[in-house]
N, C-alpha and C positions, 0 to 999 in steps of 0.2 A: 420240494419247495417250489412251488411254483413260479413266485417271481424270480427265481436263480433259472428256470426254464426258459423263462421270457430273454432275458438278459442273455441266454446261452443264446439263443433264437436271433438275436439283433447281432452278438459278434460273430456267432458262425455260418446264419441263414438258416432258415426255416427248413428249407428243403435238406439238410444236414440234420437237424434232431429228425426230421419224419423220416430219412434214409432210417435211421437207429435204432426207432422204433416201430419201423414195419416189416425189416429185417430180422428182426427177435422176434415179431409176432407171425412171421412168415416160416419160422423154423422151429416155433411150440406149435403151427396148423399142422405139418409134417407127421405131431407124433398122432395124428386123428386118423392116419392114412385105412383103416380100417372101417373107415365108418365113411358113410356120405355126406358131406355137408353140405347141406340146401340152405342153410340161411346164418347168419352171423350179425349179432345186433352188437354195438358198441356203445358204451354209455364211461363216463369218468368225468373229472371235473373240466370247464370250460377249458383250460390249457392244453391238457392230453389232447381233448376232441381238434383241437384247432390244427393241432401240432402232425396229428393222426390225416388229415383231410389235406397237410401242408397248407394251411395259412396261419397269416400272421398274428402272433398272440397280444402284440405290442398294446394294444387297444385297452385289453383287459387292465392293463397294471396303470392308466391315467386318467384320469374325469376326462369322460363323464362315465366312464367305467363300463364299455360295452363289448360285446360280443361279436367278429366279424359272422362266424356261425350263428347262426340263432333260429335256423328253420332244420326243421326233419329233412336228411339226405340219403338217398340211395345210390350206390355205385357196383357197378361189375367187380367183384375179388380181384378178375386179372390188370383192374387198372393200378392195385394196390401190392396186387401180388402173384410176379408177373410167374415164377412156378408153378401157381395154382391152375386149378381147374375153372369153372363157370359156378359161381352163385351169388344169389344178390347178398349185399351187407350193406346195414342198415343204421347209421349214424342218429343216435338221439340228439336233440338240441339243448343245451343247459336252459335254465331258469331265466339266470341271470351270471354276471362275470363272475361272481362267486358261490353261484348255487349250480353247480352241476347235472347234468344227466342221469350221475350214480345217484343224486334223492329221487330223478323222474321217475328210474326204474325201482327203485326204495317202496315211493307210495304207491306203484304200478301193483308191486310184486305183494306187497302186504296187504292189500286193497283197505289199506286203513282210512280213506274216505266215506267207508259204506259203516265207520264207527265214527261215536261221538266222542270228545276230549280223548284223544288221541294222542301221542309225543312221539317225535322219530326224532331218534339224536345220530349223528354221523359223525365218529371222530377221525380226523385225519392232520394230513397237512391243514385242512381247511375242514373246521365243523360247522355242519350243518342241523341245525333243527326246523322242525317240521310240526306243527302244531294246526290239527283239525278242532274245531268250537265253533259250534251252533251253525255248522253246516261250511264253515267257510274254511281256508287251509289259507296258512300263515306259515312265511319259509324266511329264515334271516340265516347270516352266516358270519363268522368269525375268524380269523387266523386262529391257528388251534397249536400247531408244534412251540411258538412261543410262550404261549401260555401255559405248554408242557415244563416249559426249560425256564420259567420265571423270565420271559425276554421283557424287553424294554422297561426291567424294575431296578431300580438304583443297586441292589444287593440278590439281581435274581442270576440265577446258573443252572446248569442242567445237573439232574439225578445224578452227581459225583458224590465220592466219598467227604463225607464234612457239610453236606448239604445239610439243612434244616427242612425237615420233611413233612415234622408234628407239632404243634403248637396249642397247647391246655393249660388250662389253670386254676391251680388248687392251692389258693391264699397268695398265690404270683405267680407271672406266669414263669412258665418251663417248655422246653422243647426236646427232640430229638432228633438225634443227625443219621445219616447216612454212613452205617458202619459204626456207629457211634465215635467216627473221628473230629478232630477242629473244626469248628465252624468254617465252612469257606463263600457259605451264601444260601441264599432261601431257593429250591425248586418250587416248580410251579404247585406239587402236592402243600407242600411248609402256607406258600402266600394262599392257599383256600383254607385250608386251615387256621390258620393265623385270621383268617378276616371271619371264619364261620365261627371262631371261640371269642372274638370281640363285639360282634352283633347278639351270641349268644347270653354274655355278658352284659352286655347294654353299654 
């Protein structure tokens, strides 16, 4: 959840979530100790990157909704990770506050620009799609684990038992729950359903 990282970021300091998470990544480089490593690229969504690099994310989560990161960075391993040995690592820049590095390297890795009508969907905390037509690439993005959990819907909850999941109709409607227990609220799968057999319906 990224804006609970932000919020973590302003009451503990920046430099506090980057100790935590370069500490971890400093002790899964250990298990490559067989291997050499020359180069190390990082890509994730604008929060990680910021939080990775120690600055602040705060930017990202208010209008005008920007990036203090926003250019390609290179740094020594040993300024990040003071065990290590010598190699360069290589920081992608996001999009935008909500389109990450992970679609940079996405469309990088897929080389789905050298196709036409194209679609890259990226689910996560935050989805991203990615849409090449008639030469041009179109990136938008949305909060996405909400939308898992039915969030900000009068009657939405997450995948619990008693959830409403399925939503058809054959001479009225009908649904199906989650365990087949009580109703206790529609998941995010019930409200696309629910709205895909109402348009289907007319």
């Amino acid at each position: 959840d990224v804006i609970s990282r932000i919020d973590s970021a302003r009451i503990h300091g920046v430099q506090a979530l980057q100790k935590i998470l370069l500490d971890k990544m400093e002790e899964a480089l250990h298990s490559f100790e067989n291997y050499e490593i020359k180069r190390m690229s990082v890509c994730g969504n604008a929060v990680m990157t910021h939080l990775f690099l120690g600055a602040d994310p705060a930017s990202i989560a208010q209008a005008p909704y920007t990036c203090e990161i926003n250019e390609y960075v290179e740094v020594n391993a040993k300024q990040l990770f003071p065990s290590m040995y010598d190699f360069n690592v290589q920081v992608l820049p996001p999009i935008s506050a909500y389109v990450g590095s992970d679609i940079v390297m996405d469309l990088y890795e897929s080389e789905m620009m050298d196709f036409e009508d194209t679609l890259l969907i990226d689910l996560g905390t935050n989805g991203e799609i990615a849409l090449v037509k008639n030469g041009k690439l179109f990136v938008s993005s949305a909060a996405c684990g909400p939308a898992f959990e039915g969030g900000n819907m009068d009657c939405g909850c997450g995948a619990i038992a008693g959830a409403i999941d399925k939503v058809f109709y054959d001479t009225d409607w009908r649904y199906t729950t989650i365990l087949n227990k009580k109703v206790s609220g529609v998941c995010g799968s019930g409200y696309m359903s629910w709205i895909s057999t109402a348009l289907e319906k007319g």
